[in-house]
N, C-alpha and C positions, 0 to 999 in steps of 0.2 A: 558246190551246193550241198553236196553231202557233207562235208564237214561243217557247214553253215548250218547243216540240220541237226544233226547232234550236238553243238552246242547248243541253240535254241531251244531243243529239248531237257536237255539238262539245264541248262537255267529253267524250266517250269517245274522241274522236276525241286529244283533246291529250294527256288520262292515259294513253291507249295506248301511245305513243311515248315521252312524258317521264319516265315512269316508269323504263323501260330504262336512258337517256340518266343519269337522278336517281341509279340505282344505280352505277352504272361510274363517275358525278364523285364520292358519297361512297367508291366502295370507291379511288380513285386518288388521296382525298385534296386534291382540288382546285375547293371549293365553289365561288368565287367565278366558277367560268369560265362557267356558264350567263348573272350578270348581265353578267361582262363583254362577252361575246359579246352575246347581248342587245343589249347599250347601243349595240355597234356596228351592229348591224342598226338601230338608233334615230338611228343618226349618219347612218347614210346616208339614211333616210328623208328627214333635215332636212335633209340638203345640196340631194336632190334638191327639195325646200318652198323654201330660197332661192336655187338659182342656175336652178332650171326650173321653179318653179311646180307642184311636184309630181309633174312630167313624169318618166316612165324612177324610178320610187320602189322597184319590187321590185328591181333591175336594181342599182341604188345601196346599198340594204339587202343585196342579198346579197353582192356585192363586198368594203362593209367587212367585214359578219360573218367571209367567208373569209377578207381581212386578218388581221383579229383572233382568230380562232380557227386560222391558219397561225402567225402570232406568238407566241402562249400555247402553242403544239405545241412551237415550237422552244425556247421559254423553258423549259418545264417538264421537258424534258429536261436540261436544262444547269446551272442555276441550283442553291443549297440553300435557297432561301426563294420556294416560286414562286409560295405563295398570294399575298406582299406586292406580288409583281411584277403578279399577276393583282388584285388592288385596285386597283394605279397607274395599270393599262388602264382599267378598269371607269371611275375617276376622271377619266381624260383623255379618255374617251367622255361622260360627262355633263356635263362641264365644256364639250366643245366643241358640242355640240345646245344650251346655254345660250347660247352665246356666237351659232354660227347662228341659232336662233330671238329673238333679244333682237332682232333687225332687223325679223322679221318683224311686221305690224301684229295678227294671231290668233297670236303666237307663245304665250303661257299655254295658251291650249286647245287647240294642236299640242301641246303638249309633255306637257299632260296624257294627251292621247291614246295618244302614244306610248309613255308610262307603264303605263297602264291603260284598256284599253276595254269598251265595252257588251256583253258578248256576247247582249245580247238580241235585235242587230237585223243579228247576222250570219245572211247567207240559206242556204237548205238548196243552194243552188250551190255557193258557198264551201265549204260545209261538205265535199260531196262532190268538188269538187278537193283539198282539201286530205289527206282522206281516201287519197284516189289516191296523192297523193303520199308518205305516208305510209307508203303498203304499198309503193311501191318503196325509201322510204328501208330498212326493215327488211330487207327481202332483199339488198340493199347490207351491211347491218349481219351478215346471218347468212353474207354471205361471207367477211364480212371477218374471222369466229370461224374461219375456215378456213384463214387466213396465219396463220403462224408469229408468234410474238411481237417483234416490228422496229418498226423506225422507219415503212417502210408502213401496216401496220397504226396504230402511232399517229396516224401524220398523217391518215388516212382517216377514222378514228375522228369526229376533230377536224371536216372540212371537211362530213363527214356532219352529223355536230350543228350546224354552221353553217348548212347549208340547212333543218336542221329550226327553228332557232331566227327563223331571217329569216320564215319562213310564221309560225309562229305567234305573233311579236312584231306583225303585221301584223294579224293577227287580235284579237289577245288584249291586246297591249302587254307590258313588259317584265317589271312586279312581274308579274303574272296568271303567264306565264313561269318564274319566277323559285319561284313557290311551288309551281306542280304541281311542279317539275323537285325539288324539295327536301323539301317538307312530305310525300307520299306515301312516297317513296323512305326519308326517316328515319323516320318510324312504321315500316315493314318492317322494317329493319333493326335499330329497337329490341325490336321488339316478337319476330320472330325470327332465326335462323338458317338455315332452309329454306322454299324456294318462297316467297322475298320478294318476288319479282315481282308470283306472281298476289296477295300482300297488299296492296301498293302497287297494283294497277289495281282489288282490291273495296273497299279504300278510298277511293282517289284517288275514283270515281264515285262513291258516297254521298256521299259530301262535299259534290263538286261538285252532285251533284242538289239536297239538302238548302239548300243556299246559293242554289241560283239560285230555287226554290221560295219561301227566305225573301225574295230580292231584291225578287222578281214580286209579292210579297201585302204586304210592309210598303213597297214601293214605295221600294227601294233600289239603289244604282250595282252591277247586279251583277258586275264586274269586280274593285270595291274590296270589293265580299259576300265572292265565291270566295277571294281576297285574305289577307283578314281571317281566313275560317274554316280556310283551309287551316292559315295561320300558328297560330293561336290553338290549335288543337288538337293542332297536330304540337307544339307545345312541350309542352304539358300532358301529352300523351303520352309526349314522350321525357323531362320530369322527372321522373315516377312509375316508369317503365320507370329510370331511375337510381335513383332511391330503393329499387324492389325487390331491383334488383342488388346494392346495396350491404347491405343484410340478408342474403341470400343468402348471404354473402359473409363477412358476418361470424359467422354459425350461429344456433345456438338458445341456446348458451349465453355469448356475446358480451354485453355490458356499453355 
């Protein structure tokens, strides 16, 4: 039960935040930046795995992420194609943690790791730093609702979600990541038009409860469980949610 606890914790702890972060990347139109960032927090992990033996690892993950999510800031202003641009990051992040860990002698189950981890055997410490950190990142976040719409505000945006993303790649890995920040956030959004948030964090939690519950009893990776369900449902959700719309849309007496 205690490890049932702290995972359950930490999943409210992640869909709290990535929720928010989920919203603002689909309403800006720029899915890919949570894995690219992501991936960079994964790059620096592994530099710090081959040239210090793991030594200086948050230190390293958060450096690239703010690389990469300063880089994708200035990109996405400038550019007219900045998803593709934000794929190329994404690509040249997973391509180089292959190319660093390909040396390493445990480089497969690095690399796995950094993809996807156990949340069953993250401790109710972790869980409460991370926590902490959290609630400063959002009070950072609600000042920054309070500049004017600019380039500050963008890039703050930006370096915010980079330190959010470096914690909990660390924690969680990157797919884990990758699905709260999107599978919660697109159910809201499909499903309505107001107070998406608090829909995205009653769903994002059941979810994640339900899934780490199935992990614990069928005796599964609950990292690639949460994974799994998050994706698998936010799609099935936002294809029925198109399908409705599209009757809608066409009336009652449409052919």
């Amino acid at each position: 039960m205690e490890i049932l606890f702290s995972a359950f914790l930490l999943s409210l702890v992640l869909v709290g935040i990535h929720a928010y972060f989920g919203l603002e990347i689909i309403r800006r139109g720029i899915i890919f930046t949570d894995l690219a960032v992501g991936q960079g927090a994964a790059l620096g992990a592994a530099a710090s795995l081959f040239f210090w033996d793991g030594r200086f690892q948050y230190g390293c993950s958060l450096l690239a992420a703010l690389l990469f999510a300063l880089w994708i800031s200035l990109a996405s202003n400038r550019g007219r194609f900045p998803e593709a641009f934000i794929g190329l990051v994404y690509a040249l992040g997973i391509s180089a943690v292959f190319l660093l860990l390909s040396k390493s002698p445990h480089g497969t189950e690095e690399f796995q790791r950094l993809l996807v981890s156990d949340l069953l055997y993250v401790s109710l410490d972790q869980v409460a730093h991370t926590a902490g950190l959290y609630a400063l990142i959002g009070l950072a976040l609600w000042g920054l609702t309070r500049l004017p719409e600019g380039r500050l505000r963008h890039i703050g945006f930006f370096l915010l979600f980079a330190l959010t993303v470096t914690s909990s790649v660390k924690l969680a890995g990157v797919l884990v990541v990758f699905a709260l920040l999107v599978g919660p956030a697109l159910v809201a959004v499909t499903l309505c038009n107001r107070r998406q948030l608090w829909l995205a964090w009653i769903y994002g939690i059941i979810v994640n409860s339900c899934g780490t519950l199935v992990s614990y009893h069928v005796d599964l990776p609950t990292g690639q469980t949460l994974v799994f369900c998050q994706a698998f449902l936010g799609t099935l959700i936002y294809f029925l949610g198109c399908r409705r719309m599209d009757r809608s849309k066409k009336g009652p007496f449409s052919r």
